[in-house]
N, C-alpha and C positions, 0 to 999 in steps of 0.2 A: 370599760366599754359602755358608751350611751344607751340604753333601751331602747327599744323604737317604741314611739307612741303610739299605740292605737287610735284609726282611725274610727270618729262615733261619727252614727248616723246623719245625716239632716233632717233635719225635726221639719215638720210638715207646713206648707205657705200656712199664714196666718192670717184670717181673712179681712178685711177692711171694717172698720167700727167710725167709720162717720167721723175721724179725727180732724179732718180738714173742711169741714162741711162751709161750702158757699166760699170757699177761698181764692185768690187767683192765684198762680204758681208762674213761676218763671226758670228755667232749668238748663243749662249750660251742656254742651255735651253731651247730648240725650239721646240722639240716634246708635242703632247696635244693640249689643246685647250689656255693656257695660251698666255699672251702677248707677250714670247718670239715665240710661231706659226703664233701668228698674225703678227709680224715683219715680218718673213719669207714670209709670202703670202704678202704681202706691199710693200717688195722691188722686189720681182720678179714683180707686178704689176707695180710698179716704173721703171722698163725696167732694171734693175739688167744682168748685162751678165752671173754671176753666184752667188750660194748660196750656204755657207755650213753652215748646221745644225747641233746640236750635242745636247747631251741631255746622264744623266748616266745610262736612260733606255733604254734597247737594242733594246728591242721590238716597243717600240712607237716611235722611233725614224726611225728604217726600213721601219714602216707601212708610217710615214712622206715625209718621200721620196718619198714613192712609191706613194702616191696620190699625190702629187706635181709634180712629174714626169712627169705623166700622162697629169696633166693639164699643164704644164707652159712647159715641154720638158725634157726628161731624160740629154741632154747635160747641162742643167743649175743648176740643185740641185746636190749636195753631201753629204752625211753625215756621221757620226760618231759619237759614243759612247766616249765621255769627262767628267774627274770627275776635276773640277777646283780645286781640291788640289793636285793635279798632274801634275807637271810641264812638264814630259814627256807626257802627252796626251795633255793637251793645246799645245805643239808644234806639235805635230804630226797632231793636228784636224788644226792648221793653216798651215801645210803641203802641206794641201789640196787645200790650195786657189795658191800654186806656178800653179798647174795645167794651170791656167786661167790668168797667168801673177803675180801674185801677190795680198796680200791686201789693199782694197782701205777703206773698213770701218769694223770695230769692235763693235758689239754690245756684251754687257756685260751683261747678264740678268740671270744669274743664282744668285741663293739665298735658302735659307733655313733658316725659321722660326718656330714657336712654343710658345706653352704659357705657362709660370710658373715663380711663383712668384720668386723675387730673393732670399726669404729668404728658399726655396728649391731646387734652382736655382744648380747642379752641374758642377765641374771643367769641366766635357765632354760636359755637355750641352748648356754651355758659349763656349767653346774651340770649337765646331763643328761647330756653326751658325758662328762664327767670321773665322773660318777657310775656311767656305765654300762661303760667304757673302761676306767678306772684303776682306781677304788674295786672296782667289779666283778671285776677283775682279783686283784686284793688279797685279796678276799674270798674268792673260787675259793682261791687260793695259801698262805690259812691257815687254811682248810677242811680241803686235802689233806693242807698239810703236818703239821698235831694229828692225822688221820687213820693217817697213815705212820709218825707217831714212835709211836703209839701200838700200833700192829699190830707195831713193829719192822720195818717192809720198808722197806728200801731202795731207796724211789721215787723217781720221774721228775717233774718240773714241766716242761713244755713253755706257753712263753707265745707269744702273736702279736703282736707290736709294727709296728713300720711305719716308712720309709725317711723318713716326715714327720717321725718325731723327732729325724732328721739333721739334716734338711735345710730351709727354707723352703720355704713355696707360698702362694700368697694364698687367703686364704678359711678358712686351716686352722690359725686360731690355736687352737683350743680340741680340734683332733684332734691337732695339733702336739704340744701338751703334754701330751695326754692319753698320747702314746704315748712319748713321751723319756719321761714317769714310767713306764711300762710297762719299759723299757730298764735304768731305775733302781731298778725296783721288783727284777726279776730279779736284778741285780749283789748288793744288797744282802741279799735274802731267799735266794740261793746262799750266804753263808757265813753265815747266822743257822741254816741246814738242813743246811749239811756236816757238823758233827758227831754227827748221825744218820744219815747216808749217804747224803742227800736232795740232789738234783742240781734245781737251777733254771735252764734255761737259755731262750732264746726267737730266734723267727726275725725278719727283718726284712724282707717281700717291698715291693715295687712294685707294680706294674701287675699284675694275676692275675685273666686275664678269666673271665667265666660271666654268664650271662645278662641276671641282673637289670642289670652294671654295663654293658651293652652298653646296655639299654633306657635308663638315664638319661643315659647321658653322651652328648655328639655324638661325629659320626665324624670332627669336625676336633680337638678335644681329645683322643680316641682316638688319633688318627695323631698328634699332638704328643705324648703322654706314650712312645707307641711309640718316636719317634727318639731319646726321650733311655737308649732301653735300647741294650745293647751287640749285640742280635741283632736290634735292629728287631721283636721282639714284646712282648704281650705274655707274661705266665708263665701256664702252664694252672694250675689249682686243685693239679690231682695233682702238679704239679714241688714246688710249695712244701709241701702233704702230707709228701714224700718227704724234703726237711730236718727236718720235727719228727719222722718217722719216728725218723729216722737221730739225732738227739737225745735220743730215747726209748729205743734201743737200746743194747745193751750195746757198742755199737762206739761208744760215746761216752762211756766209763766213768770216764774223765778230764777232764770237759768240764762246767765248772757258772760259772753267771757271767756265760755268754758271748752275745754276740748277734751271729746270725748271718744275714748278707745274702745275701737270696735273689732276685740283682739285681746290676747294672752300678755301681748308684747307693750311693754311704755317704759320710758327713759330709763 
């Protein structure tokens, strides 16, 4: 018989130390409460000079803004409605960042998942998650990087991959691959961007609860994906924030290439 893991505390926010000072940020799927919002709130805390947000929903994305605003100053946040399989709104949503000099980091977080097996598994419903997940990703990632090589800065790629691309799970053949390409896409697009100073690297979280993913899962799949973490939780949005922080920052000035687990779990 398995043990059950204890679940340990959540250790307390951790407060911003100036990691991003003067930077411009750009940030895919940042409306809500997911870990693309907690980025957002991260790097503004990070002392960010600007942020733009984007996200395919119109509304949560407005409302985004407008409390960030408020707190952080209407001159630092910008946003916009971005569908990453549109090559004309990823350049338009990074438009946004000429406002503020240019982009200095790119965070990549948009994604689109679901469960079903492959032997039900549809052309559309392989084609959307990999168009929306990987291609999307791709697209975000050569966007910035012709942006940075051409400004001459020496940017940041921050990607969001995911612990499926290790690992198996049933249901997740088309999110599986969608994100090992994401894994792969990073390794390889790090040394296509080194010799412009351009740093690709990406996180690989688990379990990283907020809302929405409370509302669709059950609370017995929830406590199973819990015990296979090493703390018996799961990761709040802002833990795994705090890795692409730290990937975005200068304390990572030797780090491209790499994919880093934000989690118990790896291949």
């Amino acid at each position: 018989m398995t043990a059950v893991r204890p679940e340990q505390p959540t250790p307390d926010y951790v407060p911003g130390h100036g990691l991003l000072k003067d930077k411009v940020v750009a940030v895919t799927a940042a409306a809500g409460a997911g870990i693309g919002a907690s980025v957002v709130r991260r790097v503004l805390e990070e002392g960010a000079r600007a942020v733009v947000l984007s996200d395919t929903h119109e509304r949560r994305v407005a409302e985004a803004q407008e409390e960030l605003a408020a707190e952080f100053g209407a001159e630092r946040v910008r946003s916009t409605t971005c569908d990453v399989t549109d090559e004309a709104q990823v350049q338009a949503m990074l438009d946004l960042t000429d406002e503020f000099g240019g982009l200095d980091i790119m965070v990549n977080n948009a994604g689109l998942g679901g469960t079903v097996s492959i032997t039900e598994m549809t052309d559309e419903q392989w084609s959307r998650v990999i168009d929306i997940t990987l291609t999307g990703t791709m697209r975000c990632v050569r966007a910035a990087g012709n942006r940075m090589i051409a400004s001459g800065k020496r940017g940041v790629i921050v990607n969001n991959a995911s612990v499926i691309g290790w690992r198996a799970q049933e249901g997740q053949a088309h999110y599986a691959a969608a994100k090992a390409g994401v894994m792969a896409l990073t390794r390889s697009a790090a040394l296509d961007l080194a010799p412009h100073g351009i740093r690709v690297n990406a996180v690989s979280p688990s379990l990283a609860m907020h809302p929405f993913l409370a509302k669709v899962t059950s609370d017995e799949l929830l406590h199973e994906l819990k015990q296979r973490e090493a703390f018996g939780r799961a990761a709040e949005p802002w833990e795994v924030a705090n890795v692409m922080v730290f990937l975005a920052s200068d304390y990572a000035s030797y780090m491209t290439g790499e994919i880093v687990s934000v989690s118990s779990q790896h291949a």
